[in-house]
ZATOR-280824 format. One record per residue: residue in one letter; y, z, x of N, C-alpha, C in turn. Coordinates in pm, whole numbers, plus 32768, in hexadecimal, padded with zeros to 4 digits. Example, Ala and Ser with C-alpha at 12.3 -4.5 7.8 and 13.67 -1.06 7.14 Angstrom:
REM ZATOR-280824
A7DC7830C85277E3E830C84CE7EB6830C8528 S7F1F82C485057F9682CA855780038313850A 
REM end
This chain:
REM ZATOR-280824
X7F8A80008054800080008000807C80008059 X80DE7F8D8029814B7F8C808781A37F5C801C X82397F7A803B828F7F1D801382D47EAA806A X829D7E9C80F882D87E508149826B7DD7811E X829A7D5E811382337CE2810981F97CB3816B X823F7CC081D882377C82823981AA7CD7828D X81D17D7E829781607DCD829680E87DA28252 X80F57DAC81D180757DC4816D801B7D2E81AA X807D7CA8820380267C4882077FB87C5A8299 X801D7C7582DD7FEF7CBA83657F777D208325 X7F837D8F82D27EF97DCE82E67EA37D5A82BF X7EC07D35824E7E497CB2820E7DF47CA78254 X7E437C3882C57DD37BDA830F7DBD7C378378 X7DD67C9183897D717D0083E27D0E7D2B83B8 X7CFA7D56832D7C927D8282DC7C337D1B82B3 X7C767C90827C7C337C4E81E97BC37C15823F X7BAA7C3382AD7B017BDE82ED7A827C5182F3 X7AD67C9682B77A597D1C829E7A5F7D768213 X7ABD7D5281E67ADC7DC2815B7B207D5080FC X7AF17D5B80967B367D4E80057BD87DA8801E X7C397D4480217CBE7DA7802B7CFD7D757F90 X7D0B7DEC7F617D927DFD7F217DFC7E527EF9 X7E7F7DEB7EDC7EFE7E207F2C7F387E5A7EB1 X7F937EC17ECC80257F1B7E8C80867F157EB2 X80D27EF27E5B817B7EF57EA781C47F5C7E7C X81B87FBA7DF581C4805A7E0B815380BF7DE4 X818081177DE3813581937DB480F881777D17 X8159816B7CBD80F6813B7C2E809580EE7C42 X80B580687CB680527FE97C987FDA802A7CC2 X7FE7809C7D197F9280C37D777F2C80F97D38 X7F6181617CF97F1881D47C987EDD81737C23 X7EFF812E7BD27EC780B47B6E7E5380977BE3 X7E57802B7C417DDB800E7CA67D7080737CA3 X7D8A81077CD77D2881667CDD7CF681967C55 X7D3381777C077CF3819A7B997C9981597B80 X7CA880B07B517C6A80427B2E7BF37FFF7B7C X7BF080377C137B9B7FD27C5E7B5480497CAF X7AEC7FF17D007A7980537D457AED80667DC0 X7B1580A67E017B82808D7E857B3781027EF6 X7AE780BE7F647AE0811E7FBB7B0D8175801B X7BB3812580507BDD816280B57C92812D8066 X7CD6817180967D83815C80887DAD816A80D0 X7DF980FC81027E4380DD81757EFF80F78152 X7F50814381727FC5816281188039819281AA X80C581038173812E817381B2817681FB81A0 X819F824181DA81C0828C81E2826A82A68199 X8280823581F0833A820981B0834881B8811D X8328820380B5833B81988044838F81E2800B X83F481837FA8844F81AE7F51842E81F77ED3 X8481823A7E97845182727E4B840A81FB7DB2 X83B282447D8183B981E27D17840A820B7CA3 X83C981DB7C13842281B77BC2840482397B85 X83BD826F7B9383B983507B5183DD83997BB6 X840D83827C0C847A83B87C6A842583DD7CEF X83A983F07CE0837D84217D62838483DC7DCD X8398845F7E2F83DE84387EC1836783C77EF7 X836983B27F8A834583777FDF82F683D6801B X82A983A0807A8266841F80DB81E1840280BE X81B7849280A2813D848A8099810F84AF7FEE X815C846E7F8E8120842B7F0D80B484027F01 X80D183AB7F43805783557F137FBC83A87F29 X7FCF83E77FE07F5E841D7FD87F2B84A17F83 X7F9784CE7F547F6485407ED87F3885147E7C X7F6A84817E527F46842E7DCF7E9C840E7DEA X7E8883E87E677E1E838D7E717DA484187E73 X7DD7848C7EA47D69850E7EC87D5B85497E1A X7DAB853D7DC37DBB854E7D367D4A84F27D1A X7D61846A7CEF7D19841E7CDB7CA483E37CDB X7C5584007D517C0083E37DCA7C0884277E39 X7BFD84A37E027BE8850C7EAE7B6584D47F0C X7B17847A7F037AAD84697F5A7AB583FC7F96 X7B5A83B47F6C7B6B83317FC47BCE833F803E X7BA8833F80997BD9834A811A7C7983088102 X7CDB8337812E7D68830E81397D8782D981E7 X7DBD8277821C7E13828B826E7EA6823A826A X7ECE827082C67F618272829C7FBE82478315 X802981F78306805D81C5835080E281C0837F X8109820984138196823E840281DC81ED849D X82458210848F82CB820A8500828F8276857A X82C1822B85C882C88290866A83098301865C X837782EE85F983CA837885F0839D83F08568 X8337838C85388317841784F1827C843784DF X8255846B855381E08495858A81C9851B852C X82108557851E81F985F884D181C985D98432 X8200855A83E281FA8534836B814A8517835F X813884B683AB808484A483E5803C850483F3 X80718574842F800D85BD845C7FFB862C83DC X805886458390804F868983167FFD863D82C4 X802585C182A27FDA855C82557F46859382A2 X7EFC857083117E818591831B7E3E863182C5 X7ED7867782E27EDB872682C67E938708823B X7EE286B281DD7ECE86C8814E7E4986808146 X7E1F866281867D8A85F881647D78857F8175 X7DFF853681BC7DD884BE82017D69847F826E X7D2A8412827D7CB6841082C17CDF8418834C X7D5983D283607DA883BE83E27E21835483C6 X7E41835584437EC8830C844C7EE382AA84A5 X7F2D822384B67F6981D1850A7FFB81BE8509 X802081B385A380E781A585958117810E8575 X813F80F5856D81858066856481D9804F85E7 X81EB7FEA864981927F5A860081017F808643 X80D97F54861A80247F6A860C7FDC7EE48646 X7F547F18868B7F137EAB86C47EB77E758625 X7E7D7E0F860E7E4B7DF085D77D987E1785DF X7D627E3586637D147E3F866B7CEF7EEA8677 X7D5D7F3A866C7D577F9E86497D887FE285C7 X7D987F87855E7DB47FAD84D07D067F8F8495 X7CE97F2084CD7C537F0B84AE7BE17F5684B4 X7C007FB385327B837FE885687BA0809B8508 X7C2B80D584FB7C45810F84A27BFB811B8414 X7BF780A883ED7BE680A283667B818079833D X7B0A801083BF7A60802383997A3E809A83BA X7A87811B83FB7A34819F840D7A4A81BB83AA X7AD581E8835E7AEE81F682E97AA381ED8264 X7A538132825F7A0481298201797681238220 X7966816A829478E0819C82AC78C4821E8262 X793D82368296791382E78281792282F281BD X797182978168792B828880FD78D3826580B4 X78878207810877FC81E180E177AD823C8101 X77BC8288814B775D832F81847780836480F9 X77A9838E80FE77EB83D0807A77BF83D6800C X77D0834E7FD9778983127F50770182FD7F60 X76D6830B7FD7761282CF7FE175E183647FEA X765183DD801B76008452800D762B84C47F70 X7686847A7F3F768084B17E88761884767E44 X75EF83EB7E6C75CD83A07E11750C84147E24 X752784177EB6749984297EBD746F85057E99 X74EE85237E8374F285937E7874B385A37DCE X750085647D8A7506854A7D02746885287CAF X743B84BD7D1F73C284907CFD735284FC7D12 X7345856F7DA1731C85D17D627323865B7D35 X739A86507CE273B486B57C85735B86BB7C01 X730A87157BF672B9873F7B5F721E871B7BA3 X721C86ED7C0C717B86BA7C1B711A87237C17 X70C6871B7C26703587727C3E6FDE871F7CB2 X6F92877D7CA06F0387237D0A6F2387427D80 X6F2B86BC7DBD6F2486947E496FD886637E37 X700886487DC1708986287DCC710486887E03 X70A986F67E0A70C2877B7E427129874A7EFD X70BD86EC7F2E70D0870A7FD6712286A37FD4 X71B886B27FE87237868D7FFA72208621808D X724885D5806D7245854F80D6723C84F980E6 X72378480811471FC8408812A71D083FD81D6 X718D842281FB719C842482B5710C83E882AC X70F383CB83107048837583036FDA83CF833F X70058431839E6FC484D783AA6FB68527830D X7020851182D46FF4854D823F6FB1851A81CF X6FDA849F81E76F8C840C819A6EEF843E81A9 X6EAC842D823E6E06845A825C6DCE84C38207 X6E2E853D82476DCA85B581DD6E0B85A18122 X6E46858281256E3D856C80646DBF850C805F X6DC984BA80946D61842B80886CE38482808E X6CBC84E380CE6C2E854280ED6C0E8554807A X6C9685CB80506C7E8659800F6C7785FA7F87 X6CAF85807F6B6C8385587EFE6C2185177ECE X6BC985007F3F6B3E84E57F3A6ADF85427F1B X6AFB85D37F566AA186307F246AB3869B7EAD X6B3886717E7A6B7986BC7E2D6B0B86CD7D9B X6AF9863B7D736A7B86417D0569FE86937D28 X69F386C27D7E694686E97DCF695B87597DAF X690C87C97DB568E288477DDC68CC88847E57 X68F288237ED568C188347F52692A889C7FA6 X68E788CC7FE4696A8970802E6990890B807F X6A2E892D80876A7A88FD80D86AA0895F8163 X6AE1891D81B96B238985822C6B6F895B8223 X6C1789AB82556CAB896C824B6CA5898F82E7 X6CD7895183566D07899383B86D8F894C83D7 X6DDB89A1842B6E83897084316ED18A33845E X6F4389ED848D6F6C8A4484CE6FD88AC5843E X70018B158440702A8B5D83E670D08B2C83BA X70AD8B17833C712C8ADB82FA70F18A5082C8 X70878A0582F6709C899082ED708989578239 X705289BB81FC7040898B81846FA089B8812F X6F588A2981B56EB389F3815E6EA389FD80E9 X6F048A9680D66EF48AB680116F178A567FBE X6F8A8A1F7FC26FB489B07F7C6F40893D7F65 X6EEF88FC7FF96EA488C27FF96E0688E37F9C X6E0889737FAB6D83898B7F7A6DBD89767EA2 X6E0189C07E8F6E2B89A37E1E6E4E891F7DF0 X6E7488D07E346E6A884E7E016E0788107DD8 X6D8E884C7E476CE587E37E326CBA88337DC3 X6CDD88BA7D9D6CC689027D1C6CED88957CC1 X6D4988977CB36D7A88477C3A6D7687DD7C32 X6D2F876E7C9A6D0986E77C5D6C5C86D87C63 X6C31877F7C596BB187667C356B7D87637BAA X6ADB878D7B846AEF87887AFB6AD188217ACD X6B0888747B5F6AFF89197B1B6B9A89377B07 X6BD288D67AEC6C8B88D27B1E6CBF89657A93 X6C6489557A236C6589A379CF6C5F8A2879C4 X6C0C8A5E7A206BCE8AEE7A416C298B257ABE X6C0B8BA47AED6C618BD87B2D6C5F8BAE7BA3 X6CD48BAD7BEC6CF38BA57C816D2B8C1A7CC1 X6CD28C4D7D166CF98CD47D2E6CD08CD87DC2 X6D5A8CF37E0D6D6F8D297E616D6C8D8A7EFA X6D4F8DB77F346D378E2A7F946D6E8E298034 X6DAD8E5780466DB38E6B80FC6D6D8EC9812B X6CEF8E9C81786C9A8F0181B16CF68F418211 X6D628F1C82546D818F6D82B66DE18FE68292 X6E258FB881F16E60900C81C56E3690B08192 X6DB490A181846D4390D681376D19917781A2 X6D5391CA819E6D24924B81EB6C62922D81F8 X6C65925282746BA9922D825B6B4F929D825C X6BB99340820E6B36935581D96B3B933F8122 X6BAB92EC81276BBB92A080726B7992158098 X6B3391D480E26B3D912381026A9891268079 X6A3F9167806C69BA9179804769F691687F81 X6A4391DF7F936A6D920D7F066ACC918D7EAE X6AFF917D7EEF6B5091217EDD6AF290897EC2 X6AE490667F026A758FF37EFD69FD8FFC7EA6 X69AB90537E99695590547E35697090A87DC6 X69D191197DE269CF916E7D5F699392137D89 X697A92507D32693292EC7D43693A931A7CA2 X68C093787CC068CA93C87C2A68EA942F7C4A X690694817BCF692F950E7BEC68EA95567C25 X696995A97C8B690596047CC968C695F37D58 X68E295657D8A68A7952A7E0168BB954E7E4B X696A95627E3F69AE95F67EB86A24963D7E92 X6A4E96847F046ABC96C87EA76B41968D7E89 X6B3896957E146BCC964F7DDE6B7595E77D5E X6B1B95DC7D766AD595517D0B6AE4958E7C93 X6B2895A97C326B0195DF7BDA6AF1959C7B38 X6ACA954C7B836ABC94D47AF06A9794487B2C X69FB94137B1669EE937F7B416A6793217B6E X6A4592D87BB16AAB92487B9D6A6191DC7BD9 X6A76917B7BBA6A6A90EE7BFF6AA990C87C58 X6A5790667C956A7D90427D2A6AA28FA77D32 X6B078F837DA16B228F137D756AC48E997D79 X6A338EAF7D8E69DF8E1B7D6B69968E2F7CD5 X69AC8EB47C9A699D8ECF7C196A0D8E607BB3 X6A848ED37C1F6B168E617B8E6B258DC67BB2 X6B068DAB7C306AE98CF67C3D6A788CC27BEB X6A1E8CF87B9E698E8CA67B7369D08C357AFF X699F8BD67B4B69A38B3E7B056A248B0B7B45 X6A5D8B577B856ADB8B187BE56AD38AF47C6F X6B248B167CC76B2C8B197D266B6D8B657DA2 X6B4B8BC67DE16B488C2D7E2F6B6E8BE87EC0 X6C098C337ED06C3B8BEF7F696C628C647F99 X6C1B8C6980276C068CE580876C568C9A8117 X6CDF8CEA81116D3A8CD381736CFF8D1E81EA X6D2A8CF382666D178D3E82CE6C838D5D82D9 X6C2A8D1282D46B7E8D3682D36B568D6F835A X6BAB8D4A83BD6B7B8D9F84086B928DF6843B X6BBC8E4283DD6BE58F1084156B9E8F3583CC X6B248EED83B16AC98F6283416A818F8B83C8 X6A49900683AC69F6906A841769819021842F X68FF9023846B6893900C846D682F903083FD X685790A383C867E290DE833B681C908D82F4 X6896907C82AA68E09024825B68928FBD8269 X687B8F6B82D6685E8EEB82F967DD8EE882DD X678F8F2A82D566DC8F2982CB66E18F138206 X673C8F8081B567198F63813D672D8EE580EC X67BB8EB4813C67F88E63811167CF8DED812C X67508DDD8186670C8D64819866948D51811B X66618DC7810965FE8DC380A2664B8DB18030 X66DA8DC97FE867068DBE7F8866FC8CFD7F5D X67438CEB7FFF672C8C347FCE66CE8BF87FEC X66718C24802965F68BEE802865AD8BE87F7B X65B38C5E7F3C653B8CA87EE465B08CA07E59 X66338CA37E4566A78CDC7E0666858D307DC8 X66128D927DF865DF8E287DC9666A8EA37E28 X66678EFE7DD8668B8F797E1C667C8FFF7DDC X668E907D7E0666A990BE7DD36718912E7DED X676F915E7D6E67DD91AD7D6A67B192227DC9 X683B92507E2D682B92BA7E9367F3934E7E24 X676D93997E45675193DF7E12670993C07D91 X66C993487D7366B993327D0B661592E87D2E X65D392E07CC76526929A7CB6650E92327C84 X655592057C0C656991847BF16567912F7C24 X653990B47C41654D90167C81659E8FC67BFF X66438F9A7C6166708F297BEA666B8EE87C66 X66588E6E7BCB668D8DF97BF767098DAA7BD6 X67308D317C5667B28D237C2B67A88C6D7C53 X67F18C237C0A68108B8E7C0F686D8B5E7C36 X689E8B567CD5691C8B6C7CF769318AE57D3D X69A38AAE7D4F69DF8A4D7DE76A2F8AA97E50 X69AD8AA47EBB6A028AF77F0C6A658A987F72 X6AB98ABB7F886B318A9B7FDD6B6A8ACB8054 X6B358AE781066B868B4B815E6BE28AFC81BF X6C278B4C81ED6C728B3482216C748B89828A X6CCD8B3883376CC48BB183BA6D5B8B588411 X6D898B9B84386E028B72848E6D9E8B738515 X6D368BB0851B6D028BF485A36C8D8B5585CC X6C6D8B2A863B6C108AEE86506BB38B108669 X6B328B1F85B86AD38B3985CD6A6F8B438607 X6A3C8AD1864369EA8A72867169EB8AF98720 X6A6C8AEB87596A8C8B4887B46A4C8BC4879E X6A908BD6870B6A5C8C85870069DF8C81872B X69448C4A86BF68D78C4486DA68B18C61875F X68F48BEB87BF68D28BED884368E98C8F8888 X694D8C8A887969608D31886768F98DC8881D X68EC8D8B87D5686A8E1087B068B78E3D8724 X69368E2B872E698B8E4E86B769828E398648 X69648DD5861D69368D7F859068828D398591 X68488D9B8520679D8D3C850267BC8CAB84F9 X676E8C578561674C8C1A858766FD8B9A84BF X66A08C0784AD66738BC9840B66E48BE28398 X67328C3583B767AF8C20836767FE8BC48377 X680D8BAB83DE68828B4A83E568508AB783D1 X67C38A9A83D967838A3183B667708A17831B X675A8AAC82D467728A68824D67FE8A6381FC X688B8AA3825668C98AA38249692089EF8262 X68E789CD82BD692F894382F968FF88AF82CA X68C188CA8238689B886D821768F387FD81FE X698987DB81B369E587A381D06A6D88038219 X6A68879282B06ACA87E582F16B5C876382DF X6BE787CB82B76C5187A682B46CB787C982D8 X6D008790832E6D7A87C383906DE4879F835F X6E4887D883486EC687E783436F2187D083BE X6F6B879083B96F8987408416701A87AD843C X706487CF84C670DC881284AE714087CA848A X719A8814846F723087DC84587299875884B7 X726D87A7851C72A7875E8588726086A8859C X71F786B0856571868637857671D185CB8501 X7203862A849971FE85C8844572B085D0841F X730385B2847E739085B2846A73CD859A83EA X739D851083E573C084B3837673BE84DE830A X737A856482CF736F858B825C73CC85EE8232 X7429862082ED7473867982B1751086728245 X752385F4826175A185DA81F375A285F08155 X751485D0814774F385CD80BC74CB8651808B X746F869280D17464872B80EF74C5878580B9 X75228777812D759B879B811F75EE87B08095 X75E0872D80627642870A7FF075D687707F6F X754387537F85751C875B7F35753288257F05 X751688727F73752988F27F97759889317F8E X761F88C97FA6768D88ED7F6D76D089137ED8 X768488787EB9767688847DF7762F89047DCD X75D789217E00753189BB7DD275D88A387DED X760D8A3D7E6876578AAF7E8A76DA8A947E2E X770C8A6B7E2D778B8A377DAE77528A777D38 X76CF8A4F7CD876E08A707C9676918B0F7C7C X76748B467CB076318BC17CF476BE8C2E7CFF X77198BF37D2177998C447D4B77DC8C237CE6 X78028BAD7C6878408B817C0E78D28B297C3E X78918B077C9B790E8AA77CEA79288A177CDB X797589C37CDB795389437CB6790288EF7D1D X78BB888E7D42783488767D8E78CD88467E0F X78A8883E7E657934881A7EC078B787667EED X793287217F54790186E07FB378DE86FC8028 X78BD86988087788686E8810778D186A28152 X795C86B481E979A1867F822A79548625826E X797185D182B879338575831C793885BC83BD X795F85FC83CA798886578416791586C28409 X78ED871583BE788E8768837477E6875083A8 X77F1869E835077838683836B7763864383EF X77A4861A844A77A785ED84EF77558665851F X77C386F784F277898778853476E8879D8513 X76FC876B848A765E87EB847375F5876684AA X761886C584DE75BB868A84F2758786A48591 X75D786D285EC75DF86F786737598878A868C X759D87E886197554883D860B74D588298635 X748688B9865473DA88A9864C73AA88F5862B X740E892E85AC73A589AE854A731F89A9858D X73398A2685D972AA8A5F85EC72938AD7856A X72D78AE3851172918B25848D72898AA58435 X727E8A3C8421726989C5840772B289B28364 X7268898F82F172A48968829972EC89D8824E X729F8A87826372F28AF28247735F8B0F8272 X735E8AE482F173E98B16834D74608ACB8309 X743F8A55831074A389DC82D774CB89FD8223 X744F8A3A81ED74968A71813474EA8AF18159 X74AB8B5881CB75158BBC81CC75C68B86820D X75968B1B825F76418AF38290769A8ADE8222 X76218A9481C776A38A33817A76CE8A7D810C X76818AD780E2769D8B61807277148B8580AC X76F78BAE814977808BF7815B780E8BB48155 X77F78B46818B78678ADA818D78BD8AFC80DA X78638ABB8091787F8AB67FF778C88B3D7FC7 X78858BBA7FF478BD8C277FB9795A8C4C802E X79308C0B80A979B78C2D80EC7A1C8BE480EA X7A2C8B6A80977A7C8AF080A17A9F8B068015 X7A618AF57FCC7A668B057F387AD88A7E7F1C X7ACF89F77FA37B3B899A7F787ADF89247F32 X7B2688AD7F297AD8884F7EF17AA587CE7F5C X7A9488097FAE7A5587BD80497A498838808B X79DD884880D6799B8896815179A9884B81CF X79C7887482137A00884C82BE79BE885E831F X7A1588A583A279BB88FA842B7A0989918401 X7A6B899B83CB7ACE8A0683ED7A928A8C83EF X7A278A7C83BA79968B2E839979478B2183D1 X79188AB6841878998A75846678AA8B1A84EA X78348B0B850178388BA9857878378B3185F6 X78698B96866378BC8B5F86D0781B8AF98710 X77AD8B2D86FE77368AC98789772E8A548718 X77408A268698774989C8866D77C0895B8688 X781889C2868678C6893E86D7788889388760 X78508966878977FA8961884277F188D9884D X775B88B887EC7709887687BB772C87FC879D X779D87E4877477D38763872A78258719877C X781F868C8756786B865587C479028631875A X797585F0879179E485B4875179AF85648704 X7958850F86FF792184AE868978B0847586C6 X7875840F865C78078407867A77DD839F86D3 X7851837686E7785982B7873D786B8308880C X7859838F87D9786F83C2889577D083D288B0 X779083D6886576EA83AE885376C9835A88D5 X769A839F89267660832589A2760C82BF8956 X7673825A895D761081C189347644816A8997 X761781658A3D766781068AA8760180B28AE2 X75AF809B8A7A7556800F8A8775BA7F848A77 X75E37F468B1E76417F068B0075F17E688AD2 X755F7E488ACD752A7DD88AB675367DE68A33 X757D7E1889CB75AA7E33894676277E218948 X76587D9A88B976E77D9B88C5770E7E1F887D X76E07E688847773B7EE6884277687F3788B3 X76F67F36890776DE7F918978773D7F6089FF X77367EA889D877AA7E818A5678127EB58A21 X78457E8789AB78F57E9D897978D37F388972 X78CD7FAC897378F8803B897878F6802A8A0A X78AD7FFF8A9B789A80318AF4791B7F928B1E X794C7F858AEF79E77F278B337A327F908AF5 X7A317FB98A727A9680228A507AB9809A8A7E X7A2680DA8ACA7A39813E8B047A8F81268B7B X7A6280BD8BCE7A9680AA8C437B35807E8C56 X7B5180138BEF7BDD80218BD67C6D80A28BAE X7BFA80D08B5D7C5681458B457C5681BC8BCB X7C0181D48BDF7BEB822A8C527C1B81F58CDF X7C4781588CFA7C8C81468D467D1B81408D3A X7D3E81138CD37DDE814D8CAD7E1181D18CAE X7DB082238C8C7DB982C68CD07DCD83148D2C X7D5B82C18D7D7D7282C08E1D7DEA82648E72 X7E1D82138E227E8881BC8E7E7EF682038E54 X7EFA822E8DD47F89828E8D8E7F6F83348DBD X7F0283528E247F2683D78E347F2684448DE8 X7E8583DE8D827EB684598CDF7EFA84458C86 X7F9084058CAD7FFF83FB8C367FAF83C68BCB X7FB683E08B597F9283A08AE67FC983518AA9 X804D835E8AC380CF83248A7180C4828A8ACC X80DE82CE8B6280BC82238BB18052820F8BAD X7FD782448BCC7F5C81D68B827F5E81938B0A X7F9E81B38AA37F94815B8A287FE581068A31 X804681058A6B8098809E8A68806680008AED X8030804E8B397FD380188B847F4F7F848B56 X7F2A7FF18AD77EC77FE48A8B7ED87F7C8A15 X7F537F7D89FD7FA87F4189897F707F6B891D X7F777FDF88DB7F56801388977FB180B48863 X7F8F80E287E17FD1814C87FD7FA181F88837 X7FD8825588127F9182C488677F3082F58812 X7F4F82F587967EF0833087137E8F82C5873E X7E62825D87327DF881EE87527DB4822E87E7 X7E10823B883A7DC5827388C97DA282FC88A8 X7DB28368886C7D8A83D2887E7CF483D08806 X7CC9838187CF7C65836187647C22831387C2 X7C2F82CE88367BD8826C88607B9382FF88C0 X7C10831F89187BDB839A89747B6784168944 X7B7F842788BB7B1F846888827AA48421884E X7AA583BA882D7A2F8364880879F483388882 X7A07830A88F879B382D4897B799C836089A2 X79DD83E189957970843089F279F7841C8A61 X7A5884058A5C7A9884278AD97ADF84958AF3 X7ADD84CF8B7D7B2C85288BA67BBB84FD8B9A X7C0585318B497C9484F38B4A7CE7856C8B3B X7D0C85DC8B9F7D2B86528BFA7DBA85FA8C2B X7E0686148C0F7E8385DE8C597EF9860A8BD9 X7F6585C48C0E802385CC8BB57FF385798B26 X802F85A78AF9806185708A4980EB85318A63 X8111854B8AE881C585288AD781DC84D08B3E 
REM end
């Protein structure tokens, strides 16, 4: 949006070989456009006259356009002399900024990051949205091709009766996972019930698990059932399988062998019709070798084995994740669902949750309840995550120069980084050096990964 013509033609043919452009010559035409059309990115001066309902110049438009379409990236376009107007404009929610006169090939490169980072955007609502309300397996949030495998398993054995194993590191999801194959089986009806053996005091691990009648010991003072009693005709998922003791481990082999048992203190033999389900962060297979874990347990335990893949393996899933966990904490707190910055998600992708997909629902809870704005950022992020993150995502070592991407960043690096070095640092004379402006050089310096330690003046 411009009122200069001569401008609005100049952006044109900078843009129109990559973007659908269309133009505003004020603020009404502008706001009519955003209303009426899909618009991903806004390109807007800074210096416009007032219009015809009196509002000023400045940064209008971009309040208009964050009103309108808060999820479409703004940038904005100013004078050498009014650098402070820009940088507020970013303040209020602009994507960024260029000075005038402007290189052409740096209004471009502006504004495909720009409508990158809205196609991120819209591909991770769209995919947030899609699984909102699911069940099953629609449960495991993602598209990554590490997560793709084990759904593809677990939904093969999901119809069966066959004991599964979950293994994966803690956080990664097993409960979720085991409850999913619950529910696209055909016991999806009957109970799904629960347990952390490690949670389980072990001289309660017996009681707990099978039950006791009265009287068995002190404190029993009235039967109860045990949880492969309240699973019958369901399915029984035993977290942490391997902190059960060794006696634990002897009954609990005959339970799935025979699905006979009997209640602690009790004479009776029930029986029970269960899908059993375990799960171990620990590597079993090790334990055994170890002496730690029966050897015939873990064999009838490992009949389908399924891994959970970590967080860090499967990056790609965290945007959507993200968005999706944000919406769960929004409305958990009664907040409106926010967006997720581009900035935000750079950080949590550089991450390597070692508490894996938990760590990442407790971040973003906190974010939501500490922001309480309508975009989430870095500004709450804890300090080894800003560590973690780079300026963007294009400082990504990719200097495979037999790649034309990889040649043109590694001429860019070198250009810019030699105007640095011939200016002594100056920034002001490197860009001019550069023919370019300083806002353009200090976005390139952060995108190549360069050291750019020197004067602003």
């Amino acid at each position: 949006m411009d009122d200069d013509r001569v401008l609005r033609r100049q952006l044109y043919w900078a843009l129109e070989a990559e973007h659908d452009v269309v133009e505003a010559e004020t603020r009404r035409e502008a706001v009519e456009k955003l209303r009426g059309g899909e618009i991903d990115v806004v390109v807007s001066d800074l210096h416009l006259p007032p219009d015809l309902d009196g509002i000023t110049e400045g940064l209008a438009i971009v309040e208009a356009a964050r009103a309108l379409r808060p999820a479409v990236p703004v940038v904005v376009i100013t004078g050498s002399d009014a650098r402070e107007v820009a940088l507020e404009a970013v303040r209020c929610g602009a994507y960024g900024f260029f000075e005038k006169p402007f290189a052409e090939a740096e209004v471009a490169h502006i504004v495909r990051q720009a409508a990158r980072v809205r196609r991120l955007e819209r591909e991770n609502l769209r995919l947030r949205d899609e699984f909102v309300g699911r069940s099953g397996l629609g449960r495991l949030i993602g598209t990554s091709a590490a997560l793709a495998r084990v759904v593809k398993q677990a939904r093969a054995v999901a119809d069966t009766s066959a004991t599964v194993m979950l293994a994966g590191e803690n956080g990664t999801g097993k409960e979720v996972l085991a409850r999913a194959i619950h529910e696209e089986s055909p016991r999806r009806a009957a109970p799904f019930v629960a347990v952390s053996c490690a949670a389980l005091p072990e001289t309660l691990v017996e009681s707990e698990l099978f039950g006791h009648e009265r009287g068995a010991f002190t404190g029993a003072t009235a039967a109860k059932k045990g949880r492969f009693e309240l699973a019958h005709g369901g399915t029984l998922f035993l977290d942490e399988i391997g902190e059960l003791s060794p006696a634990v481990q002897v009954k609990l082999l005959r339970v799935i062998q025979e699905r006979k048992f009997e209640r602690l203190g009790g004479e009776k033999t029930l029986t029970v019709d269960i899908r059993l389900i375990a799960a171990s962060n620990r590597d079993l297979e090790r334990e055994v070798e170890a002496g730690r874990f029966r050897e015939d347990l873990f064999y009838r335990l490992n009949v389908v084995p399924l891994t959970l893949p970590p967080l860090r393996e499967r990056r790609e899933d965290i945007p959507v994740l993200a968005a999706h966990l944000a919406a769960r904490a929004a409305e958990k707190h009664d907040r409106a669902t926010p967006a997720l910055d581009p900035s935000l998600i750079e950080a949590l992708g550089e991450y390597d949750f070692p508490g894996n997909v938990r760590e990442l629902e407790n971040l973003i809870e906190r974010l939501v309840v500490l922001s309480n704005a309508p975009r989430l950022g870095t500004e709450h992020l804890p300090e080894k995550m800003l560590l973690a993150a780079p300026a963007h995502e294009d400082a990504r070592d990719r200097r495979d120069e037999t790649t034309l991407e990889g040649a043109t960043l590694a001429l860019r690096r070198r250009l810019v980084a030699g105007a640095l070095q011939a200016e002594g640092g100056n920034k002001v004379a490197a860009a001019r050096r550069l023919a370019i402006s300083r806002s353009y050089l200090h976005r390139l310096i952060s995108e190549l990964g360069i050291d750019g330690k020197g004067e602003d003046e």
